[in-house]
Structures are given as structure tokens and as C-alpha cells.
C-alpha positions in Angstrom: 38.5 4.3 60.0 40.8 4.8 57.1 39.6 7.6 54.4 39.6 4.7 51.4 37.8 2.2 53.5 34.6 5.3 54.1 34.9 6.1 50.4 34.2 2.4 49.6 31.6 2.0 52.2 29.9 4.9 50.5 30.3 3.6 46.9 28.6 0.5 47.9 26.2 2.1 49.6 25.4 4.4 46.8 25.4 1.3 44.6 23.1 -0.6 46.7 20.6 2.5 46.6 21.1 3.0 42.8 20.2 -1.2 43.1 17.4 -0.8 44.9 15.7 2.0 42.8 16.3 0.6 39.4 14.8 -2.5 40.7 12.0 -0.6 42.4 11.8 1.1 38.8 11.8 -1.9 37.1 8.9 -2.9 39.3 6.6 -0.5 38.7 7.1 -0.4 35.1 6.0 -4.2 35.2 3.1 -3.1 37.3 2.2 -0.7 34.7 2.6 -3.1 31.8 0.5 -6.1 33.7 -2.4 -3.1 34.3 -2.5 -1.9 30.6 -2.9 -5.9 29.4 -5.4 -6.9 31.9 -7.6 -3.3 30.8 -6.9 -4.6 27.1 -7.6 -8.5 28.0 -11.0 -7.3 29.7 -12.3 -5.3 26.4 -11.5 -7.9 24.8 -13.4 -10.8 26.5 -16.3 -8.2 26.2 -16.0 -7.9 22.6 -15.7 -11.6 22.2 -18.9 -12.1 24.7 -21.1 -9.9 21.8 -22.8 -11.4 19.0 -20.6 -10.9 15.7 -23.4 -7.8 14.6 -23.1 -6.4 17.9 -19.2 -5.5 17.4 -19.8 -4.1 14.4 -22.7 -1.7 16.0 -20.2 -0.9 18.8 -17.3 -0.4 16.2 -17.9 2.7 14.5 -14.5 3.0 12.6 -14.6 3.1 8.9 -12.2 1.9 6.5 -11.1 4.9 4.2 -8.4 5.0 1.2 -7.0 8.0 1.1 -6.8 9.4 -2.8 -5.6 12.9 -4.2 -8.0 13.5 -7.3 -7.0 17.3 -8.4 -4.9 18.4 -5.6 -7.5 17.9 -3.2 -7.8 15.0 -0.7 -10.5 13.6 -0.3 -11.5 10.1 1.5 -13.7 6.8 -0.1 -15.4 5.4 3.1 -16.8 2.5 3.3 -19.1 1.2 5.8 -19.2 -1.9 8.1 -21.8 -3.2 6.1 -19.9 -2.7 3.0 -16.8 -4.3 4.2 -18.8 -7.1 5.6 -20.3 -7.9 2.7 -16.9 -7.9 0.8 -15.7 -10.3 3.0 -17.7 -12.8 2.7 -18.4 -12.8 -1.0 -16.2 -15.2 -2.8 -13.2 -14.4 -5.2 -15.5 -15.3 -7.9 -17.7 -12.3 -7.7 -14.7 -10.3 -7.7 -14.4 -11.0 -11.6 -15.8 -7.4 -12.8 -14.0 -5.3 -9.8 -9.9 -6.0 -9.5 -7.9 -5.5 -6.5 -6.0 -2.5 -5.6 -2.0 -3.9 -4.9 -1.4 -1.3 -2.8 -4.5 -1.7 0.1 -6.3 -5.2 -1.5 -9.4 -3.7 -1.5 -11.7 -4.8 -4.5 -13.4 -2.0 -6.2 -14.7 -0.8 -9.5 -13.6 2.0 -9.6 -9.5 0.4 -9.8 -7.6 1.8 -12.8 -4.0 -0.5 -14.2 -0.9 0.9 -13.6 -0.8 3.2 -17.1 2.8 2.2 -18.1 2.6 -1.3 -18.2 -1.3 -2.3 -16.9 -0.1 -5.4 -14.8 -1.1 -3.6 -11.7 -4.2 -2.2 -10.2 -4.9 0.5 -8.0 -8.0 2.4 -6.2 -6.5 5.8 -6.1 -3.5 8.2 -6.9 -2.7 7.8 -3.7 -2.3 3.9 -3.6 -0.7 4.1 -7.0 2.0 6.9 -5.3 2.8 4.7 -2.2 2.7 1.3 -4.5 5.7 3.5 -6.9 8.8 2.4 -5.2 8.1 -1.1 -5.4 6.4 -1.3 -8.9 8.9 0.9 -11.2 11.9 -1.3 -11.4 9.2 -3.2 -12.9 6.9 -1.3 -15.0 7.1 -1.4 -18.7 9.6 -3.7 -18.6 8.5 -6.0 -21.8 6.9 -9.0 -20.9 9.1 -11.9 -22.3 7.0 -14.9 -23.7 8.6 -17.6 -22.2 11.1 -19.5 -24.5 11.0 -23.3 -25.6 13.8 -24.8 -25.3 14.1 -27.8 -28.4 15.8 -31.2 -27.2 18.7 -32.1 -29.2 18.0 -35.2 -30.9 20.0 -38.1 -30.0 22.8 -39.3 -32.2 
């Protein structure tokens, strides 16, 4: 057999293996995938099997807002009971507490935005990460919208 006909016997050979183990790869990477969604498919019928006040036993996560008040951080955590109630109170009630635009969270203790007071916030923190998006327009006057007269017809 000729020297460039073994070299190209070997290539494919070598090409073939490569084949088969990137597939194989491939395979088990699939298998991997499939067993994480069925674990995560599983809790999740289990969650949706328990009664609404159930989950929110099992769930012990808080929501917190992160705020720096004096250089020191420091979290506002609210419980499950709390956040419950807030969702299911209507927008009405909402009157005396605004909304922070940075995390939509109603709360009474918001403060406006001190340049122009169009937006609201819960925290330094929220009023930090809201910055880039609010300055180009923060006390920018607020232009009463113009009438425009009709020309009377000749």
C-alpha cells in the first residue's frame, strides 16, 4: 500500500473517531440537560400540587432592596405576608405610598428624585441604579404643551 493512501486511511479514521466522540459528547450533554429539566419539571408539579399558602410556608426567600443610608448597607426585608398583601391590594390603596421606578415596589417611605421630583425611589440605592437612565432627563423644564390657533379662513 502506497504511503499517501495509509496517511488517508488514518485521517479518516482519525476523523471518524473525532466523529464519534463529539457525537458521543453531544449525547451526554443532552442526557445532562433532559436530567436537570425533568429534576426542575418535578419540583415544580410539587409546588403546583400545594395549596397557594403552602408555597409560601415552604418559600422562605425574602424580597430585600438593598439601600446605602450613611455608608453603611443595610437591607428593607419584607416578608411573604407583606408582599402578599401588596399584591393583592388594588392600585387605589396605593394613593398615600408611590412606587419606587427603579424595583416597583410601593412604599412610604419613597422620596422624588430631588432635581426634578417626577420620579420616585425607595432607597439611595434604587435612586443610584435608576441614574443612567433618569439624568438625560432630570430637571429638564417641563414644557406646557403649546396650542396651536387655526388660521381663519379667508
Amino acid at each position: 500500500m502506497n504511503p499517501s493512501r495509509m496517511e488517508e486511511q488514518l485521517l479518516h479514521a482519525e476523523i471518524s473517531d473525532l466523529g464519534l466522540t463529539a457525537l458521543g459528547a453531544l449525547v451526554r450533554e443532552q442526557c445532562l440537560h433532559n436530567a436537570r429539566i425533568d429534576a426542575r419539571l418535578s419540583r415544580l408539579e410539587v409546588r403546583a400540587a400545594l395549596p397557594p399558602q403552602a408555597e409560601l410556608e415552604t418559600t422562605q426567600k425574602q424580597l430585600t432592596c438593598s439601600s446605602c443610608d450613611g455608608g453603611e448597607p443595610k437591607n428593607t426585608v419584607l416578608s411573604p405576608e407583606e408582599v402578599d398583601v401588596s399584591a393583592h391590594s388594588s392600585p387605589a390603596d396605593h394613593r398615600a405610598s408611590p412606587m419606587c421606578d427603579y424595583c416597583f415596589l410601593f412604599s412610604s417611605n419613597c422620596f422624588s428624585c430631588p432635581g426634578c421630583g417626577r420620579e420616585w425611589y425607595c432607597s439611595a440605592a434604587c435612586q443610584r441604579l435608576r441614574r443612567r437612565y433618569h439624568a438625560p432627563r432630570c430637571r429638564q423644564q417641563h414644557l406646557p404643551q403649546t396650542r396651536f390657533q387655526t388660521r381663519a379662513a379667508h
